[in-house]
N, C-alpha and C positions, 0 to 999 in steps of 0.2 A: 287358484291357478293349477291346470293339471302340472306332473312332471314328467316331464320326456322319458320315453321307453329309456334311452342312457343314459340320464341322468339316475334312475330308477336303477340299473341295472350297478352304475359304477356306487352308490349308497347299498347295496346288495352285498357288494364285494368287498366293499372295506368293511360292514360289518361283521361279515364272515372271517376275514383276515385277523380282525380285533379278538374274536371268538376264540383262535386257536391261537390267535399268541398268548391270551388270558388265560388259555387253559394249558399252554408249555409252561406259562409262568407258574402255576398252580402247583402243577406236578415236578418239578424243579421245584421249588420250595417245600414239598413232600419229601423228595429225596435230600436236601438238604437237610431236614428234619433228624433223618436217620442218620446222616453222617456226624452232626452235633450229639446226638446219643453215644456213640465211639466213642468220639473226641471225650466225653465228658466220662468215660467209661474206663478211659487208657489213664487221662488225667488223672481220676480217683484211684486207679490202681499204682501209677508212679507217686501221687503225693503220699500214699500209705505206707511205698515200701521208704522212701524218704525217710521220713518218722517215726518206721516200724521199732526203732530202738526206744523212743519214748513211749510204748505203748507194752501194755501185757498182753498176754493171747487175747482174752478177753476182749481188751481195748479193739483191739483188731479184726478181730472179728464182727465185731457192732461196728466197726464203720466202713466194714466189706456186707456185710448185712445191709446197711439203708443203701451203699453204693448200687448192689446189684438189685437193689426194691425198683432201684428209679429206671436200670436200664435194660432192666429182662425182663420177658413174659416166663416164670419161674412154674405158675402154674399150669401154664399152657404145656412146659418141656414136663415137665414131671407127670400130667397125663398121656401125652404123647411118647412117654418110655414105657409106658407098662401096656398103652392101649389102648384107646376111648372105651372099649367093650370092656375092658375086665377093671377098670377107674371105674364104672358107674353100677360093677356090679358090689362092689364096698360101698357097705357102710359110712353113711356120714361123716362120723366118729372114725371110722378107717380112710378115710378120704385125707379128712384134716389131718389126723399122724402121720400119715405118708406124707404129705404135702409137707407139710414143718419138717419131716426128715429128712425130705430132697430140698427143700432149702439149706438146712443145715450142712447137709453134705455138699452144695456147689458151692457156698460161701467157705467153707473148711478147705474144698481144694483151691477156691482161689487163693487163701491163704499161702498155704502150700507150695504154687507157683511163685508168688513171689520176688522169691528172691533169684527163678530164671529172669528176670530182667533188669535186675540189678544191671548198671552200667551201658544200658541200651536205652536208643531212643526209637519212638515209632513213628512215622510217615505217614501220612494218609494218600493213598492212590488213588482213589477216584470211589467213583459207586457208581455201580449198576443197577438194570432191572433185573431181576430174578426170576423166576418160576413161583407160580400161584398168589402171583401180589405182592413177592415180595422184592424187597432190593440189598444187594449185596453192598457193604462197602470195605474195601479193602485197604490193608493196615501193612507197611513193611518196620519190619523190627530191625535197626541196625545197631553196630556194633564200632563205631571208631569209621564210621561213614560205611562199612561193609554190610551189603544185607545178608543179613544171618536168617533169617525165616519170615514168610509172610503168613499173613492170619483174613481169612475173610470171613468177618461177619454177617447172618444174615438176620434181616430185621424184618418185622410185618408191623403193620398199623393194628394199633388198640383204643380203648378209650381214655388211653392214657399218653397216647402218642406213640412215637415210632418206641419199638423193645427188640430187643434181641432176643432167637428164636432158635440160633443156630450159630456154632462157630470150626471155620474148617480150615486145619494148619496145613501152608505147605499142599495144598489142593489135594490133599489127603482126603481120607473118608471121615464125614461129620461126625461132632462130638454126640448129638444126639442119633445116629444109627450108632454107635459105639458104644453108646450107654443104653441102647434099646436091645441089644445084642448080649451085653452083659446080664442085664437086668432082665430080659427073658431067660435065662439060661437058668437064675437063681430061682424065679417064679415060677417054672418048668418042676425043679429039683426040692423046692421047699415050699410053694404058694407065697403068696404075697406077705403073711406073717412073716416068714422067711426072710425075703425081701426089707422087710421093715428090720427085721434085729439086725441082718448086713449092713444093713446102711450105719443105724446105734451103732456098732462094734467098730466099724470104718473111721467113724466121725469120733468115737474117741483115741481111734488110734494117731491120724491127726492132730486131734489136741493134745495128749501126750507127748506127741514128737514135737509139741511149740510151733507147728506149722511151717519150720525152717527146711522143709526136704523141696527139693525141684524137679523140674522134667525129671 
């Protein structure tokens, strides 16, 4: 039996309605993705500082090392500070010690930090869409119910799920143009060897101080 031109037309339109709420849903479960990344990111850093007195540098270190494995693109930031151009003009072998040494050095400062959040809790504000795919989700720090500073992270999709990619306090200028700025300045002044012993000399100065210093 045929079906009437509106009968046809109204099986038309619910399809298409089912289409894009499937795909609101989709994409809302994407951005939810990224905000559980945070959450589990703030989490791992309040349960650490918690504990930090059971633990030695060491300890500490290793469990801000798998923390920030699960929630960063580490080596996405670490080529994007020196440059896609002048990352593939190293070496292998120079790739990977760079790489191991901007890990070392973000885990050392997270360390570092801290103990700025000693006695603060953080909020999650919502998330955004972002610029170039990605989505912001934003984090207020307080204080005895006072917001003392917000922090927006930004995250992209990998094969590993949502990562943090970027983080900007205070809607200040990003940690990674901050550290692309820095780090060109040394690569300008010494070449990336350069750059590599900075980073060495940095990260043990950190570890020496026990990782107790903040903002």
């Amino acid at each position: 039996m045929l079906i009437s031109g509106q009968v046809r037309f109204l099986a038309v339109a619910i399809l298409a309605v089912m289409l894009v709420t499937a795909g609101s849903v989709a994409r809302a479960n994407d951005r939810a993705g990224a905000t559980e990344v945070v959450e589990h990111f703030q989490n791992g850093l309040l349960y650490t500082l918690l504990h930090q007195r059971e633990m030695d540098y060491d300890t500490r270190i290793q469990a801000l090392e798998a923390l920030i494995a699960e929630t960063f693109d580490v080596e996405r930031v670490a080529r994007k500070v020196i440059g896609g151009e002048r990352f593939h003009e190293l070496s292998v072998s120079e790739q990977r010690r760079y790489q191991t040494l901007f890990t070392r050095y973000v885990v050392a400062t997270q360390s570092r930090r801290l103990g700025s959040l000693e006695g603060k809790d953080f909020v999650p504000l919502g998330r955004r869409y972002g610029p170039n795919g990605t989505v912001v989700v934003d984090v207020s720090f307080r204080e005895q119910g006072r917001e003392i500073t917000t922090v927006a992270y930004i995250l992209l999709p990998t094969g590993k799920g949502w990562r943090i990619v970027d983080v900007i306090i205070d809607g200040g200028v990003s940690e990674l143009t901050l550290r692309r700025s820095e780090f060109s300045s040394v690569v300008r002044a010494k070449g990336v060897d350069g750059l590599m012993a900075a980073l060495d000399e940095k990260i043990g100065e950190l570890a020496r101080a026990g990782g107790r210093r903040t903002y």
